[in-house]
N, C-alpha and C positions, 0 to 999 in steps of 0.2 A: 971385599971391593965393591961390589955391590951397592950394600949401605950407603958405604963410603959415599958414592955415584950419587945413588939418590940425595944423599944431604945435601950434595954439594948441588945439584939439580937447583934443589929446593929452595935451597939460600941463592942462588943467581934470577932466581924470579921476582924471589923479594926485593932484590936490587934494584932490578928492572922494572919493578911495581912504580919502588919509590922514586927510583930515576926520572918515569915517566911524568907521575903526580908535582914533583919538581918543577918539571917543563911546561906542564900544564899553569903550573902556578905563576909559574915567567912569564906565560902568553898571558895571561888573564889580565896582569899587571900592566904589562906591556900596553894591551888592546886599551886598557883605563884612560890612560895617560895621554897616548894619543891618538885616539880614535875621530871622525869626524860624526857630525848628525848621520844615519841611516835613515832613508828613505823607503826605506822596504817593507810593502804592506804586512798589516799583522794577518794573521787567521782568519780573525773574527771579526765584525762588523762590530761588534758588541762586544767586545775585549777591549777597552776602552782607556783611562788615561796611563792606569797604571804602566800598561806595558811598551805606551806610545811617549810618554816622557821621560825614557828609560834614563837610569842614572850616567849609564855610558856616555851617555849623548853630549858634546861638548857645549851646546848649545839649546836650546827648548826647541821644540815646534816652533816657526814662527807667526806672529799675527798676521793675519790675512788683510788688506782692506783692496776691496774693486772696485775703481771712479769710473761713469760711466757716462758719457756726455749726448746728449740730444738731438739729432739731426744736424751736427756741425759738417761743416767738408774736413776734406784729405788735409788741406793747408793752409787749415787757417791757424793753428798756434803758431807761437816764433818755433821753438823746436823742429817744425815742420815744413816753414818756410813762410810761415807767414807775418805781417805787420802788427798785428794786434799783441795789446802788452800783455805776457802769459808768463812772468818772472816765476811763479809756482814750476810749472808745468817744466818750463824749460830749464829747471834748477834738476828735476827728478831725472828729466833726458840727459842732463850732462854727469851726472852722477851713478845714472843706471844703464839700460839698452835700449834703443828704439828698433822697432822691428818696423821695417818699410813696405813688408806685402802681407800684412795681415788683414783677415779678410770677416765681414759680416754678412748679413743674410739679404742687405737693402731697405728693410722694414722694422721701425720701433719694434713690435711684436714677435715676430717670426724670429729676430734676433735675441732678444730678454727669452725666447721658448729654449732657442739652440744653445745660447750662455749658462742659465739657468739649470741644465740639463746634459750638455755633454752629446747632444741627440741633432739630427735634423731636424727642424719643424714641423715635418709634416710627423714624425714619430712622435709627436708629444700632442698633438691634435690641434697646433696653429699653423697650418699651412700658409693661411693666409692673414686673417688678423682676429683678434680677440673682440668678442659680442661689448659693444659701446654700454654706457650707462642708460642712455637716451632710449635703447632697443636692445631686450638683454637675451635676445636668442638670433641677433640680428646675421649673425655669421657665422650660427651655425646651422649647416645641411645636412646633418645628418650620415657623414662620412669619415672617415676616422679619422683620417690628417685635416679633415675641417671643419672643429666644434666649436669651435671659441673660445676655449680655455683651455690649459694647461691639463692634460689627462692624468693617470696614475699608473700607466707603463713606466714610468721614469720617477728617479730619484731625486731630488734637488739636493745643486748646491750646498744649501742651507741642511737638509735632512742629513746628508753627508757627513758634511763637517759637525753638525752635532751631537751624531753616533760617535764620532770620533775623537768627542772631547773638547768641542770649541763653544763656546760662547754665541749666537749666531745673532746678526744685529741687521738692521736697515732702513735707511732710509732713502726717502725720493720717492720714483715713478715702478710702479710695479705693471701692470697692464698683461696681465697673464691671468685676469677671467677677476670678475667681482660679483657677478648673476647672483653666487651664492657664496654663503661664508666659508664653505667646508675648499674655494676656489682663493680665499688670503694668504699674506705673508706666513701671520702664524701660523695657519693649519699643514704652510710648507713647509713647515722648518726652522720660522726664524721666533728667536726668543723675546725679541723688541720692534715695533713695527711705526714708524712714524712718517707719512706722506700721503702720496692719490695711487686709489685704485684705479683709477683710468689712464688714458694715455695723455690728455693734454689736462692743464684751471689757466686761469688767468692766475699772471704771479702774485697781484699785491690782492686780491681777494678774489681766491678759492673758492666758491659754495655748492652746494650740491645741484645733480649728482657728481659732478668733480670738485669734492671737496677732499680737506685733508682730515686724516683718519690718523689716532693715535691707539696702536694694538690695534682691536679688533672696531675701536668707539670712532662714529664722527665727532668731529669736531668744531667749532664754531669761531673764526679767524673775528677779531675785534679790534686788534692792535693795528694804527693806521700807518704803521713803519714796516709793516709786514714784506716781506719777499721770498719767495717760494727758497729760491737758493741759497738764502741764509737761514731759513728756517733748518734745512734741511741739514748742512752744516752744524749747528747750532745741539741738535739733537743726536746727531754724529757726535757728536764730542759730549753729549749728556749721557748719552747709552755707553760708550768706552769709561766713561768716568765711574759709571756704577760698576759696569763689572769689573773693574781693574783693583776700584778701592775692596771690591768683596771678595774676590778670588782672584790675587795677584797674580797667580804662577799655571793662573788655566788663560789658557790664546783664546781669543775673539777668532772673530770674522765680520768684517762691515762691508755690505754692499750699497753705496754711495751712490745713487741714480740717480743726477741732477734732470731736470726738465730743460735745463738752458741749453742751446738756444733754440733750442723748438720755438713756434710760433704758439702764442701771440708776443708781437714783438715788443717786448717789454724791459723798458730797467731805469735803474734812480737814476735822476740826472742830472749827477757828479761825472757820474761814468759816462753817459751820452757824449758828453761836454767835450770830454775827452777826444772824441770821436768826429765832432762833430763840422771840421772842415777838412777830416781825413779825404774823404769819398767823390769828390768834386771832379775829377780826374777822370770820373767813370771804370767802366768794367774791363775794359781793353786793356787799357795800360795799368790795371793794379795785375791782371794776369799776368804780362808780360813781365812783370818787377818780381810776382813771385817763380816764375817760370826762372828765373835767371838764378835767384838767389836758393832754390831746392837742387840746383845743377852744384851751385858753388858750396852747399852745404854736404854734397856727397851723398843727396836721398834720391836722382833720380841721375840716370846717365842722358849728355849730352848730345845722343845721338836717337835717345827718344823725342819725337818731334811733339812740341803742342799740338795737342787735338783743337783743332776745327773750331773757330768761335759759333756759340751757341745765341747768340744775342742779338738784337737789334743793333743798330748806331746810337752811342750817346749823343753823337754830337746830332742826330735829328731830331734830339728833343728839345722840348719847351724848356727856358730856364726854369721857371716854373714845378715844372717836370723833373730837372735832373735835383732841383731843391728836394724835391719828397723822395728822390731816387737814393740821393746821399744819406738823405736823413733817416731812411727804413736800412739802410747796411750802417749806418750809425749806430744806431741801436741792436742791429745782429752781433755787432761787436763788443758794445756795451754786454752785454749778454757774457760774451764769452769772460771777459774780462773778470766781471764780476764772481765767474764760477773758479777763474784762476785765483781772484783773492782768497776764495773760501778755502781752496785747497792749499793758500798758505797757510790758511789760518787749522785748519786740521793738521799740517803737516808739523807746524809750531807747537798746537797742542800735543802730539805725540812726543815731542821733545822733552816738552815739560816735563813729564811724568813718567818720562823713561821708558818707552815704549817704541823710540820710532829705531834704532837701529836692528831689533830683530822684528820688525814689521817691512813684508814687501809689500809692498804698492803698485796696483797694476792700474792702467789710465787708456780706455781706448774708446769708441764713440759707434752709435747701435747703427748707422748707415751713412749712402754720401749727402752731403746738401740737399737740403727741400727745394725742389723748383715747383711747389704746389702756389696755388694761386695765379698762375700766368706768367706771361715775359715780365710785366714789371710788379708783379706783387700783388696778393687778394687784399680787401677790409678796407676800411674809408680811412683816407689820410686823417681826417680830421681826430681820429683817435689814437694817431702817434703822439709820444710824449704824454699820455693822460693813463689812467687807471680804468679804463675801460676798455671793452673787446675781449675779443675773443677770437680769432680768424684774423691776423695782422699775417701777413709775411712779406719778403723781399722779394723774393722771385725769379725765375729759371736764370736770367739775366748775372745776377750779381750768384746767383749759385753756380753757375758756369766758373766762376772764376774760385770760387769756394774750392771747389774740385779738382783746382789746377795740381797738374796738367792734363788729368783723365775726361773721359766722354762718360757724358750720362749724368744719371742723380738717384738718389732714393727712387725706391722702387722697382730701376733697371740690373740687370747685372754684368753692365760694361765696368769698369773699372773704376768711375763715378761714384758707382751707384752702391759698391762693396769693399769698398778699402778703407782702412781706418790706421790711422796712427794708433799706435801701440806706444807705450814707454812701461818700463818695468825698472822697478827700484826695489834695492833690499842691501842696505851697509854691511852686514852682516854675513849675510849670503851671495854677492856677487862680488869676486875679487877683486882687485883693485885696478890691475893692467887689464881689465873688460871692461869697465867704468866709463861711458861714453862712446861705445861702440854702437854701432849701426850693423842689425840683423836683414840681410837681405833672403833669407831661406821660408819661404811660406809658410803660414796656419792658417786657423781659420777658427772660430771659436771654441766648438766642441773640446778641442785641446786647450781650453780653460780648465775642466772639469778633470782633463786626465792629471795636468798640473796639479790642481789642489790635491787629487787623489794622494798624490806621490807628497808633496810639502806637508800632509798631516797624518803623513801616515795609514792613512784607512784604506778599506777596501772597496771595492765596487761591488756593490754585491746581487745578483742572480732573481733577487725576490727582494722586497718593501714591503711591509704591512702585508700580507696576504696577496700580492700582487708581483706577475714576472714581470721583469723591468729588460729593456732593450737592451744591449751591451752596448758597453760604452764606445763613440764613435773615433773619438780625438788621440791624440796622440800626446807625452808629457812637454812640456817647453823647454825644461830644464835642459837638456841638453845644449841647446841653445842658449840659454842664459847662463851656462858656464863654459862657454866657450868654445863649441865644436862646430868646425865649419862643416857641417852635413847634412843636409834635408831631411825631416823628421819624418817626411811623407813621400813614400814612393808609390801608395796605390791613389788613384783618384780620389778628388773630391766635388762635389754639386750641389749645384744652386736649382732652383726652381721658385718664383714668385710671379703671382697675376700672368701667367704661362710666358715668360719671360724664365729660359734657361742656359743652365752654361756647366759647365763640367773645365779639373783645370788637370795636368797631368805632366810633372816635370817642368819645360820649361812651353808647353803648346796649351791653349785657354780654346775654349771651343763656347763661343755663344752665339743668342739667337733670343735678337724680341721677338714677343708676340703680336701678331697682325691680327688686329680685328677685322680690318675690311680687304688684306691680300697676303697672299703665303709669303712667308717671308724665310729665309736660308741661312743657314747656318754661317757664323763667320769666324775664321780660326787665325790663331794670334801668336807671335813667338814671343812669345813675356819678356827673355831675356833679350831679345833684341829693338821689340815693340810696343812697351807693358803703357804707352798712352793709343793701342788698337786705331792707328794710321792707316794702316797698312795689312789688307786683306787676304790673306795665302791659302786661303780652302782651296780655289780653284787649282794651285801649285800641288796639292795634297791632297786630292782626294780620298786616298787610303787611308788619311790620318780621321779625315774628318769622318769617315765610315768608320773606322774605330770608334773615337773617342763619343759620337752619336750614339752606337751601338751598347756604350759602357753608358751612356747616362738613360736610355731607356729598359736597360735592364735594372738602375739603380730606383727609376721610378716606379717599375712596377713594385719593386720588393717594399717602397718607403710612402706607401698607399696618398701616391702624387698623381690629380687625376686630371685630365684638360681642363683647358682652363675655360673653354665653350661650357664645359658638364656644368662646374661650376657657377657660371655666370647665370647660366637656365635655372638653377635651381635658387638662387638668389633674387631673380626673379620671379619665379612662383609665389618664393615666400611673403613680396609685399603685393 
């Protein structure tokens, strides 16, 4: 009996062996058949396409591309409430998500440091802006959050995704350190490099030292048709054409950094034309039109009051006067326009060649309106409408209403001065009952970086080149762009530029400019009841505002953020 026992043991295992291998084999099948993309990093940084374009996958990785616009406001495309013809743009927001409270750093630089990176600015060594062409040590002190370029505590974007198997491309404005070469595109990461190392050219001829650069080579602009935003475009769709036709089934990444509408204010004038009896009306009442129409569009609530006009009187100026007035916001619009055609025209090209439904698209802009130059505008009229200049702008006046409904502008961080339209597009990737929705749940850039982490699979890794690198700041987005009404962020996030700070936590924002000539106080805001900062309630809260003060100077001390006095003395020494 025995035996017996054992035999029978024996053979019920084998059973059970095959039974299970059976089941296994049904799962396996199963999982094939219908499984979706996985998003879950690999291992290795360096374990690379094979195991990131697994065959499970029902879909590839997708192409990356990030449009990135130049000193525009909160509301100046249509998507966003504004007048100016933006049929690209507003085509990607009715098709994809707009997020309403995503936020940037106020500054050209400090923002391309924090996008670029995943990081605070001052953790990447542009606290505050990148050494100019003109003076190539000019802003850096000698301190770590402020060198003037871009450190190697940090990974880029670009290094990232092309560990991880992508293609990595760019063109437009880079302005994250040129002093030295080992401080370019390509040495960060990107495979193809086509634009200006600095931060501003004039658009229809560039020359040194803000000229444009192809790879690591100047370049010498000849063609009298020339314009920076179609240039830009133009080589956007040269650089996807090469790698697509050489290695079809490997993903890109284009990082698309228009200049427009930064100043000098510049564009062909078809487009001007366009524009050109829009403005007459003045600044008052084009706020007020789009104040009404971002209420009826469902981007801002009715019980948030416009902020405080920032402007003179139009009607106290000279006709004369409101002629140059109209015709400098004619041309900021031109501008904008112009950057929207290109982004048909890239959006089309992806069509062509079969590329645009598993490519997402992300569209957001590096701070609020420029009010540099004065109330009505810096540079001599007389170079409006010509190819010359350098130093055009519109001015606080007409950026006021840029930024409607918020206070402030570049360089502050009231609401103005850090909010950016967002639109994210992806056919493939964002379902169809999302399509057109409006994200009211906060970011901020850094969660750029956690995003792509997650869409290509890779990892964030601990060390780069022989170098520890910062952990990553951001949070992924994705959650949000499929759908989940929940805040991605429950711990704080902060700002610090030109000692201008703010710290934001749930639905209460805690800021405070910086006073050169008298202490100035902290002023605290309920987002969700206030998010155009009307309405001052520190003194209702003092415990809040003792908190959330108490969390942004400990987050300074850690993110080597120093007064903005220490600064200013040592910038002066240096000349």
């Amino acid at each position: 009996m025995k035996k017996i026992s054992r035999f029978y043991t024996r053979k019920q295992n084998k059973i059970i062996l095959i039974v299970i291998l059976f089941l296994i084999s049904l799962v396996t099948l199963f999982s094939n058949e219908n499984c979706n993309v996985s998003f879950t990093a690999v291992n290795d940084l360096d374990d690379q396409a094979a195991k990131l374009d697994h065959p499970n996958n029902k879909i590839k990785r997708p192409n990356i591309v990030l449009i990135m616009s130049d000193d525009m406001g909160y509301s100046d495309i249509g998507a966003f409430g504004g007048e100016i013809d933006t049929p690209a743009l507003d085509e990607l927001a009715l098709n994809g998500v707009r997020f309403t409270q995503f936020y940037n750093t106020a500054r050209c630089c400090p923002t391309r440091a924090s996008l670029m990176t995943g990081l605070y600015p001052h953790q990447t060594g542009i606290g505050h802006m990148t050494n100019p062409p003109e003076n190539k040590t000019d802003h850096d002190v000698g301190l770590p959050g402020y060198r003037g370029f871009l450190n190697r505590s940090n990974i880029t974007l670009a290094e990232l995704l092309k560990s991880a198997g992508y293609t990595t491309l760019m063109t437009g404005k880079w302005h994250l350190g040129m002093s030295q070469k080992n401080q370019w595109p390509l040495q960060r990461g990107f495979d193809r490099f086509y634009g200006i190392l600095a931060g501003a050219s004039n658009f229809f001829k560039p020359k040194y030292p803000r000229h444009i650069s192809l790879n690591n080579e100047e370049i010498e602009i000849q063609d009298d048709e020339f314009y920076t935003t179609d240039a830009f475009t133009d080589y956007a769709k040269k650089f996807i054409g090469e790698t697509t036709s050489k290695e079809k089934d490997k993903p890109f990444f284009l990082y698309l950094a228009y200049t427009a509408p930064h100043w000098p204010l510049q564009a062909p004038k078809a487009e001007i034309d366009k524009y050109r009896n829009r403005y007459h009306q003045g600044w008052t009442q084009l706020r007020d039109e789009r104040y009404q129409r971002m209420i009826d569009l469902g981007l801002i609530e009715d019980e948030w009051e416009l902020s405080q006009d920032d402007a003179i009187d139009w009607d106290g100026l000279s006709e004369k006067k409101q002629e140059e007035m109209a015709l400098r916001r004619a041309i900021y619009a031109a501008q904008i326009d112009k950057m929207d055609q290109n982004i048909g025209e890239l959006v089309s090209y992806l069509k062509d060649i079969g590329e645009f439904d598993n490519t997402i698209i992300l569209f957001l802009n590096d701070n609020g309106a420029c009010a540099e130059g004065g109330m009505l505008g810096g540079g001599p009229a007389e170079n409006l409408e010509s190819k010359e200049g350098y130093f055009l702008t519109y001015g606080q006046a007409w950026a006021n209403s840029s930024n409607t409904p918020f206070r402030k502008y570049k360089h502050w961080l009231h609401e103005g001065g850090i909010s950016t339209p967002l639109i994210v597009h992806w056919p493939e990737g964002i379902k169809s009952k999302q399509r057109g929705k409006i994200i009211n749940h906060y970011g901020f850039l850094p969660d750029i970086m956690a995003t792509f982490v997650e869409l290509a699979n890779a990892k964030y890794p601990k060390t780069y080149q022989g170098n520890n690198i910062h952990s990553i700041v951001g949070k992924s987005l994705m959650p949000l762009i499929e759908g989940k009404n929940k805040p991605i962020h429950t711990e704080p996030i902060f700002w610090e530029h030109e000692g201008n700070k703010a710290v934001r936590l749930g639905n209460y924002k805690l800021v405070m400019d910086w006073g050169a000539k008298q202490q100035k106080e902290w002023e605290l805001y309920d987002m969700q009841q206030d998010r155009s900062e009307t309405n001052n309630i520190a003194d209702q809260y003092p415990e809040k505002v003792k908190e959330l003060s108490g969390l942004w100077e400990r987050w300074a001390e850690v993110n080597y953020v120093e007064s903005w006095d220490v600064i200013l003395k040592k910038m002066r020494e240096k000349r």
